[in-house]
ROTI-65172 format. One line per field, with one value per residue: residue number from 1; x, y, z of N, C-alpha, C in turn. Coordinates in Angstrom, 2 decimals. Layout:
BEGIN
mivo: (NUM / ...)
nxx: (X / ...)
nyy: (Y / ...)
nzz: (Z / ...)
caxx: (X / ...)
cayy: (Y / ...)
cazz: (Z / ...)
cxx: (X / ...)
cyy: (Y / ...)
czz: (Z / ...)
! end
This chain:
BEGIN
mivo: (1 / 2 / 3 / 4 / 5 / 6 / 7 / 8 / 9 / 10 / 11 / 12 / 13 / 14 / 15 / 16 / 17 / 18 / 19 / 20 / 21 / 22 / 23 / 24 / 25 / 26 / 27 / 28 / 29 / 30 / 31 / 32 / 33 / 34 / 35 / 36 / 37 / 38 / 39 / 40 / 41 / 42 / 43 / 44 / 45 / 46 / 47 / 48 / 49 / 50 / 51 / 52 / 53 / 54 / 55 / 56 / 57 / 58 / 59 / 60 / 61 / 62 / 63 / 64 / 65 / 66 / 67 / 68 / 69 / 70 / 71 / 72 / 73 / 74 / 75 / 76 / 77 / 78 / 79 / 80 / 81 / 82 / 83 / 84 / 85 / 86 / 87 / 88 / 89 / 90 / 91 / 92 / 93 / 94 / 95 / 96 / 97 / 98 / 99 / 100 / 101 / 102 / 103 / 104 / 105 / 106 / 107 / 108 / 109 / 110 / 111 / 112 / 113 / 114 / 115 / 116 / 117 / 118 / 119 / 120 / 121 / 122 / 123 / 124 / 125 / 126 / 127 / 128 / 129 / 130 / 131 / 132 / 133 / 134)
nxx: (270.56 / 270.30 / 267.46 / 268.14 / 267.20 / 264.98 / 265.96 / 263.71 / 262.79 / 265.41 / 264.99 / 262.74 / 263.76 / 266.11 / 264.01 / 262.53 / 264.97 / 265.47 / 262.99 / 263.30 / 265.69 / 264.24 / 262.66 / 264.55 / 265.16 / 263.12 / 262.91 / 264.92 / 263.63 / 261.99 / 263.80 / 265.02 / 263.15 / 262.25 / 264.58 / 264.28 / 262.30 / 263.28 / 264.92 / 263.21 / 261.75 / 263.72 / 264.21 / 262.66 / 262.97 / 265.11 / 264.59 / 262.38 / 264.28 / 265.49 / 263.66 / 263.19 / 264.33 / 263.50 / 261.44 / 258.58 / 257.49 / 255.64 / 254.01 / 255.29 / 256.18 / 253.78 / 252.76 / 254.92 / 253.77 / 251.99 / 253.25 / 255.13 / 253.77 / 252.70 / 254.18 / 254.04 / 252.56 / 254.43 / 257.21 / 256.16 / 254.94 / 255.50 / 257.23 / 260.12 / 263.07 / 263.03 / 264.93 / 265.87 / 263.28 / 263.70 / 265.68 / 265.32 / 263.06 / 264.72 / 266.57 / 264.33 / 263.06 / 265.67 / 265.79 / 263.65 / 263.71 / 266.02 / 264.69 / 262.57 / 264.11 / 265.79 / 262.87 / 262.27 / 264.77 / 264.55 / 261.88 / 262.11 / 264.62 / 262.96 / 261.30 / 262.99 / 263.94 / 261.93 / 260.82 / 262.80 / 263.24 / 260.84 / 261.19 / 263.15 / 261.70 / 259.90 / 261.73 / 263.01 / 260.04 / 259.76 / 261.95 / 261.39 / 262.55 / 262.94 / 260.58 / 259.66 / 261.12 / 259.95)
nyy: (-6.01 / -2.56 / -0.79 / 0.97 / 4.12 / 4.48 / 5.38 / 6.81 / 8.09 / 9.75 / 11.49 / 12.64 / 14.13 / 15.85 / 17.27 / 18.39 / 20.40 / 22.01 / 23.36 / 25.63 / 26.41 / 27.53 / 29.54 / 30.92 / 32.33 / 33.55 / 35.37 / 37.34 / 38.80 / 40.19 / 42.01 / 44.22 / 46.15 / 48.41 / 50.23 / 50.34 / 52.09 / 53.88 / 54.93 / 55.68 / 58.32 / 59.43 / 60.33 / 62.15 / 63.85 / 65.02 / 65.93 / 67.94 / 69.96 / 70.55 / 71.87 / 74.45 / 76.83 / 76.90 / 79.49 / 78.03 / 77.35 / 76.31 / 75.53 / 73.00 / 71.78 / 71.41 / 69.50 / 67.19 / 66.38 / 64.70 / 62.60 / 62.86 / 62.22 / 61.33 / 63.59 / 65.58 / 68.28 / 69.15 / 68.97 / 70.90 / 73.39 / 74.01 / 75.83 / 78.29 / 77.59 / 75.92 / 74.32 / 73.80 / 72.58 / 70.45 / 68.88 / 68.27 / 66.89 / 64.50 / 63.93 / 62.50 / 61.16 / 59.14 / 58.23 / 57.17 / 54.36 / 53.50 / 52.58 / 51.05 / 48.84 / 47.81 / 46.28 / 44.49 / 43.12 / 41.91 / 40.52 / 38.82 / 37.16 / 35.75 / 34.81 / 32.41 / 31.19 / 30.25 / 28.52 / 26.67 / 25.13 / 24.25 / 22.37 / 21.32 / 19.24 / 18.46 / 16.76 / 14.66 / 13.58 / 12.19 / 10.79 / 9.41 / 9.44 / 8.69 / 6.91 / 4.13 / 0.85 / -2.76)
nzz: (72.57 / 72.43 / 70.93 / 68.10 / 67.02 / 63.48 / 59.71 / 59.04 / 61.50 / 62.41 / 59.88 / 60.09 / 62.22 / 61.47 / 60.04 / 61.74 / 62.61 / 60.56 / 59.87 / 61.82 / 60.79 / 58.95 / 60.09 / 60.56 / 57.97 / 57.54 / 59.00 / 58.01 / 56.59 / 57.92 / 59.39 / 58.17 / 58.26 / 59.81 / 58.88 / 56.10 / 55.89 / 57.45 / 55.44 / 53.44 / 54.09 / 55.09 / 52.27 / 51.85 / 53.82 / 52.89 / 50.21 / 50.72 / 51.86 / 49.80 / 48.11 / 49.44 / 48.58 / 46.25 / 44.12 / 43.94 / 46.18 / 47.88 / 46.90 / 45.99 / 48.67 / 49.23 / 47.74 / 48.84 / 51.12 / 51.59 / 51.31 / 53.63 / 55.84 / 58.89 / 60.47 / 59.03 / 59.14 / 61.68 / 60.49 / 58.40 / 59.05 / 61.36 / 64.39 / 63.86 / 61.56 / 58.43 / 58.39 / 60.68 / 62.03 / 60.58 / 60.92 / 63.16 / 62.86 / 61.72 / 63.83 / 65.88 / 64.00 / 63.79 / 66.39 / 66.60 / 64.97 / 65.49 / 68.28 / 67.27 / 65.51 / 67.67 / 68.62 / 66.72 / 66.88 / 69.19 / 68.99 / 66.93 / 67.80 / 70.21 / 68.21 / 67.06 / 69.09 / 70.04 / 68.14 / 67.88 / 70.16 / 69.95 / 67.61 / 68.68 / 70.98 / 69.29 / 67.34 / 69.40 / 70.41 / 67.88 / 67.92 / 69.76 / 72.48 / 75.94 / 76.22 / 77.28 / 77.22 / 77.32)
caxx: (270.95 / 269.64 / 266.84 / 267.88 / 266.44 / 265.17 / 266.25 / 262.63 / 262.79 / 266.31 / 264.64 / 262.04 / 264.45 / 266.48 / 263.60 / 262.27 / 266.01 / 264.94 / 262.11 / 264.36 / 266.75 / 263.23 / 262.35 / 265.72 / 265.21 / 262.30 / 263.16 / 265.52 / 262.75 / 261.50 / 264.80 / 265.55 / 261.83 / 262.37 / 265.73 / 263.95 / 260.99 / 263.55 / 265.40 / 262.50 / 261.48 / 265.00 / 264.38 / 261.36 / 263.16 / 265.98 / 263.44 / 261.66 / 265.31 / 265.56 / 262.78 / 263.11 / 264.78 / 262.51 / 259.80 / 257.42 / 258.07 / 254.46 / 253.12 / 256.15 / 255.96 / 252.49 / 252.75 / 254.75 / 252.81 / 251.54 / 254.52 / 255.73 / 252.77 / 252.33 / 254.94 / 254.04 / 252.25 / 255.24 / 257.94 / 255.98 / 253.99 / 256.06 / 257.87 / 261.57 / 263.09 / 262.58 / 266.09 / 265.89 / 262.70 / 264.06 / 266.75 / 264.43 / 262.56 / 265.74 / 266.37 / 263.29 / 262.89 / 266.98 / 265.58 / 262.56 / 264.12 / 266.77 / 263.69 / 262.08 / 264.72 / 265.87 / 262.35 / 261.95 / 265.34 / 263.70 / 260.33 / 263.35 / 265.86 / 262.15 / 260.69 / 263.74 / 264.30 / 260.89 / 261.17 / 264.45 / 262.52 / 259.89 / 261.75 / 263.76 / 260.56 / 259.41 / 262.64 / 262.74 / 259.26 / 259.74 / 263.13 / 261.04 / 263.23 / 261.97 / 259.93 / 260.05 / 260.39 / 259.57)
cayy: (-4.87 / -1.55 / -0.47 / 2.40 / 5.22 / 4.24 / 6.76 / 7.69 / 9.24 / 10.74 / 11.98 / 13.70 / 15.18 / 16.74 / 18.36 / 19.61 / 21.98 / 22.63 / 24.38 / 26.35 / 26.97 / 28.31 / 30.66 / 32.40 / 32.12 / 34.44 / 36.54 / 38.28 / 39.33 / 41.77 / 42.88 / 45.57 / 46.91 / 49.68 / 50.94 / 50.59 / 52.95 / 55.33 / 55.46 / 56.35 / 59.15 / 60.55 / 60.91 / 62.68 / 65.25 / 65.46 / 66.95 / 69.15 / 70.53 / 70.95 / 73.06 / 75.55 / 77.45 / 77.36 / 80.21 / 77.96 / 76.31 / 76.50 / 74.30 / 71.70 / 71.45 / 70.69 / 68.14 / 66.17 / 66.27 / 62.93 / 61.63 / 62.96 / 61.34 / 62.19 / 65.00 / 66.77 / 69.31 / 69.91 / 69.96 / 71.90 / 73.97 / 74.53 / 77.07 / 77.96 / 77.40 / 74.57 / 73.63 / 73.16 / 71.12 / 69.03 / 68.80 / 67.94 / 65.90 / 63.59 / 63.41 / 62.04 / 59.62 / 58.08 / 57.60 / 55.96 / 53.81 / 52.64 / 51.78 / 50.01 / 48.35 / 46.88 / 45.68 / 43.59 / 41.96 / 41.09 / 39.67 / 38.15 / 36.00 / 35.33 / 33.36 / 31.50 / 30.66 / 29.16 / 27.54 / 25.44 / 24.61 / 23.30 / 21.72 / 19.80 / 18.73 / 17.61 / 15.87 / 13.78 / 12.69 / 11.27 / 9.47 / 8.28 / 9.49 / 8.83 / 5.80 / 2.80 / -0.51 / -3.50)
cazz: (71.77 / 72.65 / 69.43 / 67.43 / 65.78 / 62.46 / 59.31 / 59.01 / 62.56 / 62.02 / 58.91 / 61.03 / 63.53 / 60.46 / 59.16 / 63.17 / 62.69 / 58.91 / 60.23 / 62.74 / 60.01 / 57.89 / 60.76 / 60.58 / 56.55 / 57.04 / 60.13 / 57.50 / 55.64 / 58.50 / 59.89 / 57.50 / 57.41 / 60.05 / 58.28 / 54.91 / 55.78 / 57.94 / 54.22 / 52.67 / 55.16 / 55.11 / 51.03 / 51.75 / 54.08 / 51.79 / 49.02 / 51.47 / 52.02 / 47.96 / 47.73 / 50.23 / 47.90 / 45.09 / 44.17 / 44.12 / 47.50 / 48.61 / 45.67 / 46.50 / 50.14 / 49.86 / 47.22 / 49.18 / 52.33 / 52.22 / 51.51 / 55.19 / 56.71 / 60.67 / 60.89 / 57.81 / 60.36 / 62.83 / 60.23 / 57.20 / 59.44 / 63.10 / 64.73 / 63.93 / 60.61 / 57.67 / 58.22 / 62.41 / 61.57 / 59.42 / 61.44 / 64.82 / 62.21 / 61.75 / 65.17 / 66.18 / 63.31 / 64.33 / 67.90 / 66.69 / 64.00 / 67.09 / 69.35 / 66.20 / 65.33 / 69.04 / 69.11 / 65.64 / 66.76 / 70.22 / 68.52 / 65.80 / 68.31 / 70.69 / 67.17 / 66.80 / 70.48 / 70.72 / 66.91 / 68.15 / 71.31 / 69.72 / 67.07 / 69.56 / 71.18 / 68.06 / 67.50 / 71.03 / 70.59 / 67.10 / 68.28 / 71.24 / 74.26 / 77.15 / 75.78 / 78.12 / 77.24 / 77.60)
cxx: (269.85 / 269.22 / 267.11 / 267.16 / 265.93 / 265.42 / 265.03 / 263.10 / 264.15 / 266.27 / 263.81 / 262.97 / 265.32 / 265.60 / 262.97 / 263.21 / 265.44 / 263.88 / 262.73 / 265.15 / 265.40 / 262.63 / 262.92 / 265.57 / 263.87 / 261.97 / 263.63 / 265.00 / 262.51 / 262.55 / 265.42 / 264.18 / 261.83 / 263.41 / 265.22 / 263.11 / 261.53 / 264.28 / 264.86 / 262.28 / 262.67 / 264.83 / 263.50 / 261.87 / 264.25 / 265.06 / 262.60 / 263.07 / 265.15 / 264.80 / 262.88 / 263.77 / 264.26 / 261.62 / 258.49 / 257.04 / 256.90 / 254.17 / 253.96 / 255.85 / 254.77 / 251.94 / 253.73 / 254.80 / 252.87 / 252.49 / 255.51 / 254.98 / 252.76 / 253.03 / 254.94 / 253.84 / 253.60 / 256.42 / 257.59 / 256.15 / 254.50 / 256.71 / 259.52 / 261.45 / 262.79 / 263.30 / 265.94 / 264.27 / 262.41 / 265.01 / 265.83 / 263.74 / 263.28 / 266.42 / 265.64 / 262.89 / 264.33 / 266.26 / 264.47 / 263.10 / 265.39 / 265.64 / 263.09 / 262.61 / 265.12 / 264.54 / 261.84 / 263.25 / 264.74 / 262.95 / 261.29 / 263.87 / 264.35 / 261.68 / 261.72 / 264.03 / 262.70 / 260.44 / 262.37 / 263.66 / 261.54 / 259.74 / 262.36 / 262.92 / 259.94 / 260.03 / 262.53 / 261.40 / 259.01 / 261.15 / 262.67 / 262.03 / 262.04 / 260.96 / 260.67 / 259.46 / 260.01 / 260.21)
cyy: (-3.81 / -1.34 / 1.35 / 2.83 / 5.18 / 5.48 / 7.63 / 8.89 / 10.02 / 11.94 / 13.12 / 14.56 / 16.24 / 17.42 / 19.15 / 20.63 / 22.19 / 23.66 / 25.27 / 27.37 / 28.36 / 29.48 / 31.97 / 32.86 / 33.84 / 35.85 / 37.47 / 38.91 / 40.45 / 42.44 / 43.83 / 46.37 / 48.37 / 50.61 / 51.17 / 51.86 / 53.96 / 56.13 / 55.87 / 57.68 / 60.28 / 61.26 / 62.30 / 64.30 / 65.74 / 67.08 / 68.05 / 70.18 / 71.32 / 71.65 / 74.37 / 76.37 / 78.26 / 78.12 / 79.48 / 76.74 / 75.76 / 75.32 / 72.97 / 70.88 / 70.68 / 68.83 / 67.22 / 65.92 / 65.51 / 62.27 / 61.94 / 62.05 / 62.37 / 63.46 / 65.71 / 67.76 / 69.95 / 70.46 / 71.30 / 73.48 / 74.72 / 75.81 / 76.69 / 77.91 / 76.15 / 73.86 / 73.04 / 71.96 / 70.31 / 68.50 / 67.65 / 66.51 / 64.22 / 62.96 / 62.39 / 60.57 / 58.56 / 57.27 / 56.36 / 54.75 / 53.03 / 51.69 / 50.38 / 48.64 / 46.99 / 46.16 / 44.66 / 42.89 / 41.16 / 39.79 / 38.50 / 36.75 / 35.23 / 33.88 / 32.25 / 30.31 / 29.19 / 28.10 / 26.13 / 24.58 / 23.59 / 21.98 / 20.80 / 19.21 / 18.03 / 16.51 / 14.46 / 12.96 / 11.78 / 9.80 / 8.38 / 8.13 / 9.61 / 7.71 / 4.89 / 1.63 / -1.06 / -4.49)
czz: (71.86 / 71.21 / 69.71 / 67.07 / 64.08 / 61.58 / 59.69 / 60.21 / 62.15 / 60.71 / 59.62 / 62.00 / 62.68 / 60.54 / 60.94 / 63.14 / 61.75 / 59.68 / 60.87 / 61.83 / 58.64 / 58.74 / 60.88 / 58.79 / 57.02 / 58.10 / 59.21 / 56.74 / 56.89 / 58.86 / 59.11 / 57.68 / 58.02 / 59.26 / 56.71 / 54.81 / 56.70 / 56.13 / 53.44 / 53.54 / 54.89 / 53.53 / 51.02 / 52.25 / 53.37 / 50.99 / 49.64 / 51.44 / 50.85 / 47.86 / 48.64 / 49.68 / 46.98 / 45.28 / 44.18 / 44.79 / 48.30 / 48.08 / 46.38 / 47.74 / 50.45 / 48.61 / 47.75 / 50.85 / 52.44 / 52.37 / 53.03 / 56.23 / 58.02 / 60.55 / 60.29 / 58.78 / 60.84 / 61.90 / 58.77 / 57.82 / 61.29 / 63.29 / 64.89 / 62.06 / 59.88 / 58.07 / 59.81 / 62.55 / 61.02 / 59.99 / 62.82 / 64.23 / 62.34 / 62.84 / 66.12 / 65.41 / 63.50 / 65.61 / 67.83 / 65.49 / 65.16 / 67.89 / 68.58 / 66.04 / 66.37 / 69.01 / 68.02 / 66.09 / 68.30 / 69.89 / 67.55 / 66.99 / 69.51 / 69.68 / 66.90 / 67.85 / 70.61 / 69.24 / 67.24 / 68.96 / 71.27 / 68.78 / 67.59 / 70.80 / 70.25 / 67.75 / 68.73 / 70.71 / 69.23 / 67.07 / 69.15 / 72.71 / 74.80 / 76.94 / 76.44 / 77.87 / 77.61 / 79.25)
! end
């Protein structure tokens, strides 16, 4: 009679997917982060929009500078109107928020691929394939 697998090991080979299943558990934690921080961004040029109106558009604009970060410059401060670079603005941050995006699910389905892999490596050598008897 060929020797089975005792639970223990089948116990271990469960938890080698568990881990697998805990990689995708926490992949979903980064895969919103570019779309979160283009949704903030977009609020930002929203409110730049909102003021361009106001008399006292100067004061505004520059309080929320920081909150533009890098492009405060091109769209406070560029050539053309508020509205075309806010516009150019939005443009620019879609394309990069696409690129972003494609490359957190890359780095995403890569950690999983080599989580399974190693999980069912893990698996195998606690079942003992490939172990030759007696």
């Amino acid at each position: 009679m060929a020797d089975r697998p005792s639970g223990g090991a089948a116990g271990f080979l469960a938890m080698a997917f568990v881990i697998v299943g805990l990689a995708g558990v926490f992949a979903t934690y980064a895969a919103p982060v570019p779309l979160a921080r283009a949704i903030r961004e977009e609020v930002v040029l929203d409110e730049v929009l909102a003021v361009s109106g106001k008399p006292d558009r100067a004061a505004e604009l520059a309080r929320l500078r920081p909150a533009l970060g890098t492009p405060a410059a091109s769209v406070l401060e560029g050539p053309g109107t508020l509205e075309a670079r806010v516009a150019a603005e939005r443009a620019r941050l879609t394309a990069h928020v696409e690129a972003e995006q494609a490359a957190v699910g890359a780095r995403l389905r890569l950690l999983i691929i080599v989580a399974t892999i190693a999980a069912g490596i893990f698996g195998l050598a606690m079942l003992g394939v490939g172990r030759r008897g007696p």
